[in-house]
N, C-alpha and C positions, 0 to 999 in steps of 0.2 A: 509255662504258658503254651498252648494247643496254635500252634500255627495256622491262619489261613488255609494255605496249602493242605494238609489234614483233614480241613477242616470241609473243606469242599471236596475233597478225594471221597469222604466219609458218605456227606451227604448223598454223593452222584453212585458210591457201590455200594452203600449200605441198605438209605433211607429209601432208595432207585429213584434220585431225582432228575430230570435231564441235565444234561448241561448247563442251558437256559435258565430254568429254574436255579439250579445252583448259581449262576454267575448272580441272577436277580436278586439272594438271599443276601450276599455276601458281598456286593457291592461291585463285582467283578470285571472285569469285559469277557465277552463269550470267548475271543481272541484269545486271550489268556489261559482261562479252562482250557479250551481245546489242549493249548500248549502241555497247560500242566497234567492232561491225563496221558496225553501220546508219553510222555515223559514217565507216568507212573506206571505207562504198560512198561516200557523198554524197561527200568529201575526199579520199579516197587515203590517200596517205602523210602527209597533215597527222593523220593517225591517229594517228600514233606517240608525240607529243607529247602533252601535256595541254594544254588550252585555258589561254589566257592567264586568269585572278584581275581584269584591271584591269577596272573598272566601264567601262561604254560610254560613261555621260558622268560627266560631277563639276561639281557643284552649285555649286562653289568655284571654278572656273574663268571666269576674262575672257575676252573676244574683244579682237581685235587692235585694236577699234574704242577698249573703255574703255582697255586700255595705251598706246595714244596719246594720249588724254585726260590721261592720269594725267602720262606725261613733259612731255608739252607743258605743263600745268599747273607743273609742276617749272622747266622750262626759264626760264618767266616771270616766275616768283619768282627766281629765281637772279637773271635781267637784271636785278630793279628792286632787290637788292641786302634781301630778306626772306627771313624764315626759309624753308626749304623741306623743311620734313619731313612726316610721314604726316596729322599731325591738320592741319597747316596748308592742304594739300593737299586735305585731305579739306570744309573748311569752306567755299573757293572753288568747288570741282566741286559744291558742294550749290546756294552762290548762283549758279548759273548754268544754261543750259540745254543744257547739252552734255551730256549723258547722262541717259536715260530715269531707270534705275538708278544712283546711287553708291555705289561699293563701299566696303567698311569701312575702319576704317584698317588692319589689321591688315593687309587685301587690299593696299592699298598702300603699305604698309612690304613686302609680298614680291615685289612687285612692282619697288617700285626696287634692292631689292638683287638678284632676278635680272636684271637690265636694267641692271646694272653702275652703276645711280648712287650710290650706298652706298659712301662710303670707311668700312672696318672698323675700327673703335676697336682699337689695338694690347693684346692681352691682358695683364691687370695678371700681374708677375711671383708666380711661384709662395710660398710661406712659405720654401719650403729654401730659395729664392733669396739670401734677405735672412740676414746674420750677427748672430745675436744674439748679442753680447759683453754678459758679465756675470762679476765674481767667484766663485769657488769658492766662497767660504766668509767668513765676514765677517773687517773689519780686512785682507783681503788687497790691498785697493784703494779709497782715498777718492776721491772727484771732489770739485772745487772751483769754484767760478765765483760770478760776481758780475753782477747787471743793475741797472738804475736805475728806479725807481718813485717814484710822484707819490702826496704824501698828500693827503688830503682837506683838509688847510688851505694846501695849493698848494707847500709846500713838496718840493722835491724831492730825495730818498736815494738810494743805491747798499747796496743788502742783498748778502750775501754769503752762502755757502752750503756745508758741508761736509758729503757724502752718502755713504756707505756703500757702494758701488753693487753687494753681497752683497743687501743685505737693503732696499736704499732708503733707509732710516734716516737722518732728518737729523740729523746729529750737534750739528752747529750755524749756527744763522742768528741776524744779528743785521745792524739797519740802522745806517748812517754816512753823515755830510755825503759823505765821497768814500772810494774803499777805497785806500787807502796801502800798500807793502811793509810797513811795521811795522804796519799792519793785518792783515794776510795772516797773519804769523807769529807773532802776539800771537793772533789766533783758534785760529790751527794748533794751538799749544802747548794753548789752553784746552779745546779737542778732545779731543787729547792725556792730558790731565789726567784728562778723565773718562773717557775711551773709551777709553785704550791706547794703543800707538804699531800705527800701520797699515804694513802690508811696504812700500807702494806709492803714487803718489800721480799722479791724472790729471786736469792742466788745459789751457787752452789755450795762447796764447803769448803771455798778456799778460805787458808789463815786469816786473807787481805779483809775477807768477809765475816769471819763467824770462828772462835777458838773453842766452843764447845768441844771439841773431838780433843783437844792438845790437853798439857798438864791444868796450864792455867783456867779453862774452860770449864773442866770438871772441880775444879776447887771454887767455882762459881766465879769467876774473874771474864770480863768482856772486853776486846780489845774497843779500838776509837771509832769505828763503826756501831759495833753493837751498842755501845755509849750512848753513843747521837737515836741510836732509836729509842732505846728503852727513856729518855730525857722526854721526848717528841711526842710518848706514848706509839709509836709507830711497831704496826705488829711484823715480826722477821720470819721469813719463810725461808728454810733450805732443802736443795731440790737431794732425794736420796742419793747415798753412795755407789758408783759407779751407773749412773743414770742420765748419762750427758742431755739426753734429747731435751730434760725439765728446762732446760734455757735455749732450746733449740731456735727460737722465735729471733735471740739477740743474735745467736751465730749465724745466722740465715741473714739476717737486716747488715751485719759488719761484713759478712763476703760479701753482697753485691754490691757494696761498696767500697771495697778493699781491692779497685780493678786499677790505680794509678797509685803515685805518692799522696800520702796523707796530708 
């Protein structure tokens, strides 16, 4: 695309327009022209273009002298096995007498990362990233789990925990010397009792829970949990092997309130 500039340079030495006439064509002020021809005697053809915006100097700018201060200073820390970041950098270059001027830290946090020493912290994954699972609607899925906590009189319990995972809702927690299958399903039921029977149910893969993984399990044998569901029609969910977080809802609800005796 033929520039203005050009474009009236052309008309006023080619076409022999005056000035006047040129500005009138082109919408111009004669102020301008004027400008722009005293400009294409002194330059020429650098006429045609508009002058570059960038400042002649910047305030903000090092010489190659503090940028080698700055990495060298880097480089040193790294050898002796210390921190080597901007403030750290910056507190060395001040004790010392290698530079008139020490520049800020900010100067030298942009400094090492255009100068390639800045490994980039990998960016945290986005919100869509991450799948939030949660029930539709309540009773359509209980979570279950159980951790061990320490009273205040040193004794130490196994709390268990039946959660909702619709609405949060602890359905029931209660502590015990240790949690037993017939604990599991003795709570289940008292759940049960109050709160309904739930479609679903999702724990990990402990024994108390689920014997699939053991001898008996694969010879098609269900302990007294898996029992009561398959009976109930209740469908059983277990969270994969070595994947704590699947019940992370129940471990999350039993700390904040595992802050006194049970």
């Amino acid at each position: 695309m033929v520039s203005r500039a050009k474009l009236v340079i052309t008309a006023i030495t080619v076409e022999g327009l005056s000035q006047a006439d040129a500005a009138r064509r082109y919408d111009a002020s004669q102020a301008w022209v004027s400008r722009l021809m005293a400009r294409f005697r002194d330059e020429g053809e650098a006429a045609y273009e508009p002058r570059s915006r960038r400042p002649k100097s910047s305030p903000t700018a090092i010489g190659g002298e503090v940028i080698e201060a700055i990495l060298a200073q880097r480089d040193r820390l790294v050898a002796a096995g210390h921190d080597a970041g901007p403030e750290t950098i910056h507190w060395h270059l001040e004790q010392s007498d290698t530079l008139v001027r020490v520049p800020s830290r900010a100067t030298i946090a942009r400094t090492l990362t255009r100068q390639g020493r800045v490994t980039p912290e990998p960016k945290k994954k986005p919100k869509s990233a991450y799948l939030r699972f949660e029930a539709a609607q309540p009773n359509e899925c209980w979570q279950s789990d159980f951790t061990h906590y320490r009273l205040t009189t040193g004794t130490d319990v196994e709390v268990i925990t039946w959660l909702d995972d619709h609405s949060r809702y602890a359905l029931h927690i209660s502590a015990h010397n240790r949690i037993t299958g017939q604990l599991v399903l003795g709570t289940f039921r008292a759940a049960i009792t109050e709160h309904g029977c739930p479609a679903g149910t999702l724990t990990d893969n402990g024994m108390v829970y689920t014997v699939r993984h053991a001898g008996q399990g694969r010879r098609g044998g269900r302990n007294a949990f898996e029992t009561e569901l398959a009976t109930l029609g209740i469908r059983q969910k277990n969270g994969r092997g070595n994947h704590p977080q699947t019940q992370g809802k129940v471990c999350e609800h039993v700390g904040r309130r595992c802050t006194g005796p049970v």
